[in-house]
C-alpha positions as CSV (number, residue, x, y, z in Angstrom):
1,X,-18.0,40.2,4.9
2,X,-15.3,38.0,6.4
3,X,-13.9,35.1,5.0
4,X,-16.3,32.2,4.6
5,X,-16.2,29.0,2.4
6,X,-18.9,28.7,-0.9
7,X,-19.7,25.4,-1.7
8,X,-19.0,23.6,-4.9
9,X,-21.2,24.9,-7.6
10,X,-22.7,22.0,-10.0
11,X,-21.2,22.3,-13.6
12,X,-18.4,25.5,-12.6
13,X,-16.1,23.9,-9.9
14,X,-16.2,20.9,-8.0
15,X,-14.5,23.0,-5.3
16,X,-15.0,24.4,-2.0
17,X,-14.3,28.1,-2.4
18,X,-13.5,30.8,0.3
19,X,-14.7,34.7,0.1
20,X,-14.7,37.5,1.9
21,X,-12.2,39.9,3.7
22,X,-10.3,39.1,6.6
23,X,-7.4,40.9,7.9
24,X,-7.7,43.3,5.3
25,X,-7.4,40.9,2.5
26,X,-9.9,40.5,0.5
27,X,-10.5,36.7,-1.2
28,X,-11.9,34.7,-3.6
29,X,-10.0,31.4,-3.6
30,X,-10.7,27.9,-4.2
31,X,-9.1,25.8,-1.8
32,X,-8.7,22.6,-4.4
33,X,-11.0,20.0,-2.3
34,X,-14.4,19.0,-2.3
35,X,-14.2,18.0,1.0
36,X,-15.8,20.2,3.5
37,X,-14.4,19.3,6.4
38,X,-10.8,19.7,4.6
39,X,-12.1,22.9,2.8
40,X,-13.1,24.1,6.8
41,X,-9.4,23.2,8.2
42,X,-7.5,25.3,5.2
43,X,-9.9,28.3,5.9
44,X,-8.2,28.1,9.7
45,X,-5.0,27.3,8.4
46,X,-5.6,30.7,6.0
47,X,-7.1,33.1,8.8
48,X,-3.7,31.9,11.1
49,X,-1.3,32.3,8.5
50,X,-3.1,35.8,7.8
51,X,-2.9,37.1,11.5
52,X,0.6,36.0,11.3
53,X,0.9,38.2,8.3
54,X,2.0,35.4,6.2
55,X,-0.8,34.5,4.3
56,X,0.3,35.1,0.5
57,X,-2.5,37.2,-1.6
58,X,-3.5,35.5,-5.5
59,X,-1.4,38.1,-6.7
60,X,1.8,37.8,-4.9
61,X,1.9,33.9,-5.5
62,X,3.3,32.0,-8.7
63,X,0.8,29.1,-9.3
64,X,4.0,26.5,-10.3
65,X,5.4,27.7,-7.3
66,X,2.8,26.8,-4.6
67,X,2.7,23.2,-3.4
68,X,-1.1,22.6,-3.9
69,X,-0.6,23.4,-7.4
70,X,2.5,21.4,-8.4
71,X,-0.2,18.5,-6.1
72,X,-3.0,19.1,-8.7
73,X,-0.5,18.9,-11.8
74,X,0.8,15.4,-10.5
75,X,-2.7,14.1,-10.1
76,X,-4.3,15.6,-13.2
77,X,-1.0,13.8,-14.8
78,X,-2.8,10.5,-13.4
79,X,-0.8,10.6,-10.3
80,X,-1.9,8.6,-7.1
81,X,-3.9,10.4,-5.1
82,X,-3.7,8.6,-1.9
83,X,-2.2,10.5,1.0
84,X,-2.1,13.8,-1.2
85,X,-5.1,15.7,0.7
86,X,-4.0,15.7,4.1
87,X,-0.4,17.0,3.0
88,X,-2.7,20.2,0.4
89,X,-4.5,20.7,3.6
90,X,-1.9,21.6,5.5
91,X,0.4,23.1,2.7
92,X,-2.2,24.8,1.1
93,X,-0.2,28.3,0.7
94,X,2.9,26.6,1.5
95,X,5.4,27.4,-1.7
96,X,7.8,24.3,-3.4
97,X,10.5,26.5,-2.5
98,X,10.1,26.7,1.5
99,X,10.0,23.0,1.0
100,X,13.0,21.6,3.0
101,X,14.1,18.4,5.3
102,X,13.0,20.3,7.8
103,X,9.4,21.0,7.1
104,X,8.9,17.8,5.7
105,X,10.3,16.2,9.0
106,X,7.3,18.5,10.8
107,X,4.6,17.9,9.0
108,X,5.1,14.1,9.2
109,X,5.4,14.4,12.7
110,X,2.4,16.2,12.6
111,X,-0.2,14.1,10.4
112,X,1.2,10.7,12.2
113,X,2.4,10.8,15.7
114,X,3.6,7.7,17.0
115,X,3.1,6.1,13.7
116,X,6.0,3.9,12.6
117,X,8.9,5.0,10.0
118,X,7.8,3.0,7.1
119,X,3.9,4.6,7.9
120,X,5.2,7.7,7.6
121,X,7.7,7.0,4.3
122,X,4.9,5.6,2.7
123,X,1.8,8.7,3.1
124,X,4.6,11.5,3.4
125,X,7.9,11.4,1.9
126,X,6.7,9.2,-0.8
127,X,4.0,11.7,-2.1
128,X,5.9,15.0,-1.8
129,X,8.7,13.4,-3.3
130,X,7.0,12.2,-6.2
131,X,5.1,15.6,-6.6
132,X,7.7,17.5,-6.6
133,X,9.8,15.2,-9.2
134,X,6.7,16.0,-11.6
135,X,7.3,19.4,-11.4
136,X,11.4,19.0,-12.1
137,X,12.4,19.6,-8.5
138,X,15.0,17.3,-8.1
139,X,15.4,17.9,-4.7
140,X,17.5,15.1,-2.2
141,X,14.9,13.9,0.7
142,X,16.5,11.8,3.7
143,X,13.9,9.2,4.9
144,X,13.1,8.3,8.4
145,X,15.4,5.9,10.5
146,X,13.7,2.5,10.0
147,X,11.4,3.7,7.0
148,X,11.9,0.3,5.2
149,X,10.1,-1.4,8.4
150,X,11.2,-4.6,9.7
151,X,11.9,-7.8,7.5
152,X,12.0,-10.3,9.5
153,X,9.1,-12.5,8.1
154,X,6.6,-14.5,9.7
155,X,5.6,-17.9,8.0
156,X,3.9,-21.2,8.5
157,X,5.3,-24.7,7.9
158,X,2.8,-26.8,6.0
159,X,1.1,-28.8,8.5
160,X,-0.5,-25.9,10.6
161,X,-1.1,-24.3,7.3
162,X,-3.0,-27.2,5.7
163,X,-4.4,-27.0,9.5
164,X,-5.4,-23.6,8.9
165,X,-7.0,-24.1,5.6
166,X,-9.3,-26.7,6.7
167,X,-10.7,-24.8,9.2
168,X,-11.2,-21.7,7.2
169,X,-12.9,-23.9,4.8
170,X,-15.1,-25.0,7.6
171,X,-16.1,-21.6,8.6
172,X,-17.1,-21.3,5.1
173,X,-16.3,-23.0,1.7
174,X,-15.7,-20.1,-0.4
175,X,-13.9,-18.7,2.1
176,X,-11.3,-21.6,2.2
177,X,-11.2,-21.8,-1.3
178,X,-9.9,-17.7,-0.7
179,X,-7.3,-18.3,1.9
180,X,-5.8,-21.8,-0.8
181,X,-5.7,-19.0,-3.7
182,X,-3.7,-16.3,-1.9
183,X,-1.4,-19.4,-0.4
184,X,-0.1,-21.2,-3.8
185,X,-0.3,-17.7,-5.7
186,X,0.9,-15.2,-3.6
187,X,-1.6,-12.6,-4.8
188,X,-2.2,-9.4,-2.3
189,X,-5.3,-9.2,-0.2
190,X,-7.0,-6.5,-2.4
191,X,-5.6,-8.6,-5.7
192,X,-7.6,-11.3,-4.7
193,X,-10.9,-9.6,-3.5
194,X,-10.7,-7.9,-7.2
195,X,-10.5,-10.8,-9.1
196,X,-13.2,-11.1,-11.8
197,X,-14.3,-14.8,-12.7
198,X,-14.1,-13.9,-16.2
199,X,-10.1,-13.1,-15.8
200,X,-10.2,-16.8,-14.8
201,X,-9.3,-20.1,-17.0
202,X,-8.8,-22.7,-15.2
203,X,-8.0,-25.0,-18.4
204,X,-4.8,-23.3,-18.6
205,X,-4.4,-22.8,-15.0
206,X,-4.4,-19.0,-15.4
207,X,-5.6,-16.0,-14.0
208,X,-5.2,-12.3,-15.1
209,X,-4.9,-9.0,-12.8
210,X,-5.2,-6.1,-14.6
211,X,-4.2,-3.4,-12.2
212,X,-1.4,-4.3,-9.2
213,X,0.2,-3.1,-6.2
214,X,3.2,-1.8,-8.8
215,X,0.5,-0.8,-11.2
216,X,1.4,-3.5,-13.9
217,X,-0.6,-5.8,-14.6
218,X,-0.1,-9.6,-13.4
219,X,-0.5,-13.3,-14.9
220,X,-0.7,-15.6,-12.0
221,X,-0.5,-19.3,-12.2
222,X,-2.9,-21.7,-10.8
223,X,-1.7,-24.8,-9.2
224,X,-3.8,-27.8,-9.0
225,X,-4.6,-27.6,-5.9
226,X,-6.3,-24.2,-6.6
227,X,-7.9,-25.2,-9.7
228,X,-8.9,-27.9,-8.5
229,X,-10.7,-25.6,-5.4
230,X,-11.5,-23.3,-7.9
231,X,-13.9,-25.6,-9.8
232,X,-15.4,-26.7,-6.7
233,X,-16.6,-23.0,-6.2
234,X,-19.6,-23.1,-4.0
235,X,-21.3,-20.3,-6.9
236,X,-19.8,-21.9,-9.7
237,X,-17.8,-19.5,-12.4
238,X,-20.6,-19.1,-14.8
239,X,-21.1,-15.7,-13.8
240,X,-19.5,-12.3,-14.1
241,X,-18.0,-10.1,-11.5
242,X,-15.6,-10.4,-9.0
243,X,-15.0,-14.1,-8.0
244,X,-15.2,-13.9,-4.5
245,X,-18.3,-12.3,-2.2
246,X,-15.5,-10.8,0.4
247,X,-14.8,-7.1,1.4
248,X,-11.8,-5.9,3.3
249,X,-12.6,-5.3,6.7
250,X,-13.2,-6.5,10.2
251,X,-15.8,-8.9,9.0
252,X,-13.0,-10.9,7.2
253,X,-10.4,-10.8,9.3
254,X,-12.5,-12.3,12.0
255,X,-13.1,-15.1,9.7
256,X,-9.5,-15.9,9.6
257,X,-9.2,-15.0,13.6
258,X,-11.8,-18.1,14.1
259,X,-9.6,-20.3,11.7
260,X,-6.6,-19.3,13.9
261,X,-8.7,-19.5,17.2
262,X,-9.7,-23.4,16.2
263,X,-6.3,-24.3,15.3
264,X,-4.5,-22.7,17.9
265,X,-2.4,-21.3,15.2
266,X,-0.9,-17.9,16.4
267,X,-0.4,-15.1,14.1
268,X,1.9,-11.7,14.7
269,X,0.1,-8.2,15.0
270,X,-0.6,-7.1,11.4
271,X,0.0,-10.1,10.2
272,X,-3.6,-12.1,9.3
273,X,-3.6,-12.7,5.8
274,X,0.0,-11.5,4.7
275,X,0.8,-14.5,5.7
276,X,-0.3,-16.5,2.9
277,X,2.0,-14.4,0.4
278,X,4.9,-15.1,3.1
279,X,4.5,-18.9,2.8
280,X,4.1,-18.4,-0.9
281,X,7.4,-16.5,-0.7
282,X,9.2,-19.2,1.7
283,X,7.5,-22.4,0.0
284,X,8.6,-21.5,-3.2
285,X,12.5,-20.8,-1.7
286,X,12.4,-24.4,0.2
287,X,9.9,-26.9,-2.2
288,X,10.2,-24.5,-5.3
289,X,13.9,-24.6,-5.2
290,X,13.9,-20.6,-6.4
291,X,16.0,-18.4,-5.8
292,X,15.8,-14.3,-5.2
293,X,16.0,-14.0,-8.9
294,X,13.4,-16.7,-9.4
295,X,11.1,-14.9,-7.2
296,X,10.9,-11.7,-9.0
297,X,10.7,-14.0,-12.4
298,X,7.2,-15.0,-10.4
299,X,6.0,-11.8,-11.1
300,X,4.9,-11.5,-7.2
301,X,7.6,-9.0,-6.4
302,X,9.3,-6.4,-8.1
303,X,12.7,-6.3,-6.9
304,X,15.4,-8.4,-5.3
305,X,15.5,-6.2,-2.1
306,X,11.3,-6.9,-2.2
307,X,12.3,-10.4,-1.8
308,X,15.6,-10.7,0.5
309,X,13.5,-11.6,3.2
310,X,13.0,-14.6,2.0
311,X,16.8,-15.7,1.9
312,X,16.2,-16.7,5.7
313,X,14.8,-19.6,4.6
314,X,17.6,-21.8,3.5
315,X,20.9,-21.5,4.2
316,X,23.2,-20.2,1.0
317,X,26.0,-22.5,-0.6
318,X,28.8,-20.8,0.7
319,X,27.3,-20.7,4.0
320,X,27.0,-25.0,3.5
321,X,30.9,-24.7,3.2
322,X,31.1,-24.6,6.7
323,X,30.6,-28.7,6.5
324,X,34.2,-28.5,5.3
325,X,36.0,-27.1,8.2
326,X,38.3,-28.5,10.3
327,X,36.5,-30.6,13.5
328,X,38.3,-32.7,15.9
329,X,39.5,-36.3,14.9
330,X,38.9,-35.5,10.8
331,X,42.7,-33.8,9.6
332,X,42.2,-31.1,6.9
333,X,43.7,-32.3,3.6
């Protein structure tokens, strides 16, 4: 019987499985997904790899020493999962020591063509690099030219942003009472959409996120102008469950489109609601009088380089010592 795959089995494995013989190799493998359509393209990867003659048999193969299992280790060790499978899929007999610059070059190439430096950073180099630290490899990975993206930072003075506010707020009250939050808290899209109302108090003007971007956990302040919004909520906050109605999608980023649209406010590519946290960031450099330090103190970001984009927003104190050069008709002392 040739190689074919087995699905999972209810109480035994979760797994797709692959049996059979196939190039005179006989198998019965699991190939670590419950996927099928993943399971399907490491079967094809398998019957290449065997016609190539370098498909490695069970017995030949070290389990620390193949890739998919060092990916199973770092997940079962509560590691993010996110970006992992298309990586197994592909390195699925691939072993951690034929893991160069190189290959990990190609197979970024390969899972996202065209896609940007930081895209690629962030659901390639990132993973394997992580995975292979859990297993002790120590091994030096060069990034891609431009992987941090680009910092320059879009923001919007106050008056188009009050602008923009009102309108969302038109399009929908709770919605507008959404867009204030993320403006005068700098909370993340998906921070925001997972806030529960009973993580809110606005007596003290606090709210609690449990579970972050960084994964640690966040205390964010409430101005008055949000609490005030906040106890204005169109469903009140004697309930439980998440405090707004909102999922991420098209649906919601049309609602902000419209606000823009009615406005005439005009937003980058990829932009849309990162915007809010961008103001946040700038506001609080020009009206908040922070600095880089004072940011990260906000518990917002994590690290002064997370926050040197905001240093475009006012000029530095050396830089004011400019005022003091020589001009024409004023005589340096």
């Amino acid at each position: 019987m040739p190689w074919k795959l087995i699905p999972p089995r209810a109480g035994k494995t979760p797994f797709w499985y692959v049996r059979g013989k196939y190039c005179g190799i006989a198998l019965d493998r699991s190939t670590g997904t419950g996927e099928r359509r993943a399971a399907a393209t490491i079967l094809a990867t398998w019957k290449r790899q065997a016609e190539r003659g370098e498909f490695l048999k069970p017995s030949e193969e070290s389990a620390p020493e193949l890739f998919l299992s060092a990916a199973k280790a770092y997940i079962l060790a509560g590691g993010e999962r996110k970006f992992i499978e298309p990586i197994a899929n592909r390195w699925a007999t691939r072993t951690l020591a034929s893991i160069d610059q190189i290959a990990i070059d190609a197979l970024a190439a390969e899972l996202y063509p065209g896609a940007p430096a930081s895209t690629r950073n962030r659901q390639v180099y990132t993973p394997v690099s992580a995975i292979m630290k859990h297993v002790g490899i120590e091994r030096k990975i060069k990034r891609p030219k431009g992987w941090r993206g680009n910092k320059r930072t879009f923001w919007l003075k106050p008056e188009p942003t009050f602008a923009l506010l009102a309108a969302a707020t038109e399009i929908d009250a709770e919605f507008g009472i959404f867009c204030t939050l993320l403006n005068y808290t700098g909370l993340r899209l998906g921070e925001a959409l997972g806030l529960q109302v009973e993580n809110v108090d606005l007596s003290r003007g606090y709210a609690y996120v449990p579970t972050t971007k960084t994964d640690q956990p966040r205390a964010v302040h409430l101005p008055p102008i949000c609490v005030t919004e906040l106890a204005n909520h169109p469903r009140g906050l004697d309930r439980s469950g998440r405090l707004f109605r909102f999922h991420a999608g098209q649906r919601l980023d049309d609602r902000l489109r419209l606000a823009c649209q009615r406005t005439g406010v005009v937003l980058p590519q990829r932009t849309l609601f990162h915007v809010f946290r961008h103001n946040y960031g700038t506001w609080m450099r020009l009206y908040g009088g922070l600095d880089g330090l004072g940011l990260i103190r906000t518990g917002v970001w994590a690290d002064m380089d997370s926050v040197e984009r905001y240093s475009h927003s006012e000029t530095s104190a050396e830089a004011k010592r400019a005022d003091e050069l020589p001009v024409p008709g004023r005589r340096k002392a």
